[in-house]
N, C-alpha and C positions, 0 to 999 in steps of 0.2 A: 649073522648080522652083528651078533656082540663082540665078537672079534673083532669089527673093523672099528666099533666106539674102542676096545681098550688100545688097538692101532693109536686113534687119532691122539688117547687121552696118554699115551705113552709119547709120543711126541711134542705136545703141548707141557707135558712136564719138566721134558729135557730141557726146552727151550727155556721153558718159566724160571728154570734153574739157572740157566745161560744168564739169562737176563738179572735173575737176584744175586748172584754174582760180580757182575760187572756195576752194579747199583751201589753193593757195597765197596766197591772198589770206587766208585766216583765219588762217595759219600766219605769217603777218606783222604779226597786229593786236597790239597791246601790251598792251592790257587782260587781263586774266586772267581768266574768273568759267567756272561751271559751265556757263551756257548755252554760252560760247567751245568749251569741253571737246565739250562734245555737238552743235554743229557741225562741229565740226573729225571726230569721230566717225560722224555719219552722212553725211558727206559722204568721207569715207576710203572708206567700206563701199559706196556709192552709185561711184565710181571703179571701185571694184575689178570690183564687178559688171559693170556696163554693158564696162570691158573684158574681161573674161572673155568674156562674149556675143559681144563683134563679134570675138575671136580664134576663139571654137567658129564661130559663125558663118560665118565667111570658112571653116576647115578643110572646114565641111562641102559649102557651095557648090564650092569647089575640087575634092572626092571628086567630089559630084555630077558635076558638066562632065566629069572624066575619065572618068568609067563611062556618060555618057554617048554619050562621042565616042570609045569603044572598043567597046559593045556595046548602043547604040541604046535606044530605050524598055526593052527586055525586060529592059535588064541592071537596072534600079529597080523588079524583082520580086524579087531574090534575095534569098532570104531570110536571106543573112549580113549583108545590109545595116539590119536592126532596129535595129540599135544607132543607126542615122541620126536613127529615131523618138524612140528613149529620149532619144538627146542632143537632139532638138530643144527637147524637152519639160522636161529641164532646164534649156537653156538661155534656156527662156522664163519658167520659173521666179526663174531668176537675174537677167534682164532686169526684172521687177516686184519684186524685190528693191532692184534699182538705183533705180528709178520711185520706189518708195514713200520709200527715203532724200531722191530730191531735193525729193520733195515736203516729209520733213521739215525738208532742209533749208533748202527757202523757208521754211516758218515757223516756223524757227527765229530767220533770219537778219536779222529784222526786231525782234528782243529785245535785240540788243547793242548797237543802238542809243536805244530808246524802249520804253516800257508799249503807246501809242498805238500805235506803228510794228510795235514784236510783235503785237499786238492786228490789226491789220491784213496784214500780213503772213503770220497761222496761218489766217485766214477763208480769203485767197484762197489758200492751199495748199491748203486741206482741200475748198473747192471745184471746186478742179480736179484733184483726189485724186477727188474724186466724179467729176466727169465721167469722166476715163479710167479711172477703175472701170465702168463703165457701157458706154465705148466698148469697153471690153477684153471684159468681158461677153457683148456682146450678138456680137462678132465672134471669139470664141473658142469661142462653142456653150454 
């Protein structure tokens, strides 16, 4: 089971990097306009999340392996450890919070340069905004 928190907490880092990345890259463009604004914004909120997740993440896998390698399967019945569920659950909350900003932020990021280029750029976001709604969906219950 700690395998698949440092899974998620390894992915959510990548991403959070993706994203702090491309922040300082908008926080360098010289242009000014509203869309600029609301990049630099959903992509701030889209960072923050994705790290929050791989830092709960990593905490929780970490707990886990130690109550593991102190008190075998049985100790991952205790029932003081719920709080493991609640926070998973938040922090997969927090994690499609992150998802849905970088998706804004692809189709955003394609407006500060062109009509056609935004126009192209908001399809293929919202496209694969659909797919991983669907993959999340169908593998979430």
């Amino acid at each position: 089971m700690a395998e698949i928190y440092g899974q998620l907490s390894g992915v959510s880092a990548i991403l959070a990097g993706f994203a702090i990345t491309f922040l300082a890259l908008l926080l360098g463009h010289k242009e000014r306009s509203r869309c600029l604004s609301a990049s630099i914004a959903v992509t701030t909120i889209a960072a923050a999340s994705l790290l929050v997740s791989a830092l709960g993440w990593t905490l929780i896998g970490s707990l886990l392996t130690q109550v593991l390698a102190q008190l075998g399967q049985e100790g991952l019945q205790d029932p003081s450890l719920q709080w493991v569920v609640d926070g998973h659950r938040t922090l997969s909350y927090t994690f499609i919070v992150g998802l849905l900003c970088l998706f804004s932020m692809l189709g955003l990021s394609g407006w500060l340069k062109s009509r056609a280029l935004g126009l192209f750029s908001t399809a293929i976001a919202v496209g694969a905004a659909l797919v991983a709604w669907s993959i999340l969906r169908h593998t979430m219950g």
